[in-house]
N, C-alpha and C positions, 0 to 999 in steps of 0.2 A: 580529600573526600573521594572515593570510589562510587564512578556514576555507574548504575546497575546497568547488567544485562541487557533488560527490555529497551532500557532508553539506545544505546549504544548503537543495537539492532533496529532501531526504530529510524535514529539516525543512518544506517547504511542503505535501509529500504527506500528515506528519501534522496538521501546521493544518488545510490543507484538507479533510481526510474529516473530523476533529476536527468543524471548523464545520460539512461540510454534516449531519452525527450531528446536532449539537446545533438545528441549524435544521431539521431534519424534526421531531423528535421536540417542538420546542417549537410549529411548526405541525400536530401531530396526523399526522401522515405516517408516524411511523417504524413502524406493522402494515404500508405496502405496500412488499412483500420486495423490487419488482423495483425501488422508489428506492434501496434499498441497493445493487444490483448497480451503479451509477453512481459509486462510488467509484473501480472503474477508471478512469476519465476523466481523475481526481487520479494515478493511478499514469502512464498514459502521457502525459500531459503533462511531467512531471517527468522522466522518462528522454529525453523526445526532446530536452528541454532541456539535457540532460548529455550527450547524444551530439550535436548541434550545437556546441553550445558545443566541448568537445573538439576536432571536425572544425574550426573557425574557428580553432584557437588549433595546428591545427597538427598534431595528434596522430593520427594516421591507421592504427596499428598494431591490430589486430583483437582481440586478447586483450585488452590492456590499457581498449581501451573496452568491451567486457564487460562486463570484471570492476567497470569505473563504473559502468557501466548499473543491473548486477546490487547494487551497492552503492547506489546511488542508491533503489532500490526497497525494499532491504533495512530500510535505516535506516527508511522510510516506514513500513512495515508493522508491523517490528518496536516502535517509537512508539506507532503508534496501536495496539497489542494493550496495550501497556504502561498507555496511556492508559482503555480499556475496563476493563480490570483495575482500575483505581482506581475509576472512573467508577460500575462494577458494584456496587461495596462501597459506595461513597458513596449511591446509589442503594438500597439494599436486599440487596445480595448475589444468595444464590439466586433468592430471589423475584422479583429483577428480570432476575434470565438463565431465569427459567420463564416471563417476557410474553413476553423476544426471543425463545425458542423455539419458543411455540407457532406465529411468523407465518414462522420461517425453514425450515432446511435438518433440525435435529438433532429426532429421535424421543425419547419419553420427558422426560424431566427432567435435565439434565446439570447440572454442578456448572459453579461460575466459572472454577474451572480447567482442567476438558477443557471448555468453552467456547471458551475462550481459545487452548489449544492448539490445539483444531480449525481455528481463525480461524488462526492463527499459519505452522501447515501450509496448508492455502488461499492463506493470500496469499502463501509461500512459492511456491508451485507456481505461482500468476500474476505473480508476478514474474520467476521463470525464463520462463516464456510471453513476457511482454511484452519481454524482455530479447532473448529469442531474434527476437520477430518483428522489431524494431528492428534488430537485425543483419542480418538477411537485408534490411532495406529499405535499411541503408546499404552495401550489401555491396562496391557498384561504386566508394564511397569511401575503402574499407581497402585499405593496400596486406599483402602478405604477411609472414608473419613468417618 
């Protein structure tokens, strides 16, 4: 059985932030907030790779690469929140999402799970971003539906 594209890429998106999480934070890096925002780099690698891909193999209708696009990012995100989630309990629990907090986005003290959730929506919402700008840069490659 040939596991598609999207999944594959979806899986490297979580490797990838996976690894670079665990290599800042083992170099002492993970307080600077703005190395964490470099996880995009992992996301849009991985979609353009699913929308190339696609485009060489033929598949040129507008919706359907999307909704890859959008799938390819999706499984990335949704992994590595999955991954954090364990990672956070393994770690400490609360105590260990009240270090990430203090250096990130979230006020007060949040729990693991609206941690999680916050993150979850976030990359939700940059992956529709990324999905979308992707589109618009292959735009002259789609034919109509």
């Amino acid at each position: 059985m040939k596991v598609k594209k999207e999944i594959k890429n979806g899986y490297f998106i979580f490797i990838s932030i996976g690894t670079y999480f665990l290599l800042m934070e083992f170099l002492g890096l993970s307080n600077l907030f703005y190395l964490r925002l470099l996880n995009i780099l992992f996301i849009i690698y991985a979609v353009n790779d699913t929308l190339k891909s696609r485009i060489a193999h033929g598949k040129k209708n507008f919706v359907p690469n999307a909704i890859a696009a959008l799938v390819t990012s999706l499984v990335g995100v949704t992994l590595s929140i999955l991954g954090l989630l364990i990672y956070s309990y393994i770690r400490g629990g609360d105590k260990y999402i009240n270090s990430l907090s203090e250096t990130f986005l979230f006020g007060g003290h949040p729990s693991i799970n609206m941690y999680c959730l916050t993150l979850f929506f976030e990359g939700m919402a940059s992956s529709v971003i990324v999905t979308l700008l992707f589109m618009l840069y292959y735009n002259d490659k789609f034919v109509a539906d």
